[in-house]
N, C-alpha and C positions, 0 to 999 in steps of 0.2 A: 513102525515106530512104537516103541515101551513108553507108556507113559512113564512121568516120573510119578514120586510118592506123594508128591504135594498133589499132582494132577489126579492121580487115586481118590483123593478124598470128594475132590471136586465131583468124578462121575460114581460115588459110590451108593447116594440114592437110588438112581435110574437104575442104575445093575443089581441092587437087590431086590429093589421091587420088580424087574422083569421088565426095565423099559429101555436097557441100551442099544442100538443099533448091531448087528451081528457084527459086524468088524471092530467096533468098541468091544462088545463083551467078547470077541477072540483074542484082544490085548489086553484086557485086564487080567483074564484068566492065564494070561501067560505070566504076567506080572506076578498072580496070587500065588503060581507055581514057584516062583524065585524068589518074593518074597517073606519072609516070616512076619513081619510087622504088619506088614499091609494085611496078609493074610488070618490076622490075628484080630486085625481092626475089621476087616468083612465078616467074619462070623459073630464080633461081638455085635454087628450093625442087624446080621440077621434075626440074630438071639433076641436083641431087643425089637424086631422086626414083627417076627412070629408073638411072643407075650406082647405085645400090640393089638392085631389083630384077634387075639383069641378075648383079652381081657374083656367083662362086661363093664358095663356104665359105673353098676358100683362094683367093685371088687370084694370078693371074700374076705375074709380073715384068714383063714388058709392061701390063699393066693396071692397075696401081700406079703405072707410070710417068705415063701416058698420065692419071690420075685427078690425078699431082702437078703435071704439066704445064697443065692445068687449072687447077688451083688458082692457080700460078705467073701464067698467063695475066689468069687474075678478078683476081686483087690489084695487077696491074701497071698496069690499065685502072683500079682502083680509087683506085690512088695516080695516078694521071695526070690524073682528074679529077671 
């Protein structure tokens, strides 16, 4: 069974962080392959996944930048199409 998209979202913590059950992450992955949305929404989840994890307690100045610049970036390509 394919999850649907709404269902996507629901297990899309567990499978970023590495916590879906193998039969789960064989149908998401099959999902991610068919869909572009979905799959656009999982990378943006990792994206913000990883600069998570790496970020210190205080952040730089440089690494505040570089995370708005980003942002800047997603939303530009977001309103373009």
């Amino acid at each position: 069974m394919n999850p649907t998209c709404a269902e996507m979202t629901e297990l899309a913590t567990d499978y970023v962080e590495g916590r879906s059950r193998l039969t789960t992450a064989a149908m998401i992955k099959l999902h991610l392959m068919l869909c572009e949305h979905c799959s656009r929404y999982y990378a943006q989840l990792e994206t913000v996944r990883v600069a998570a994890a790496s970020a210190a307690e205080d952040p730089s100045p440089e690494n505040v930048e570089a995370l708005r610049a980003r942002f800047r970036e997603w939303k530009a390509r977001r309103e373009d199409g």
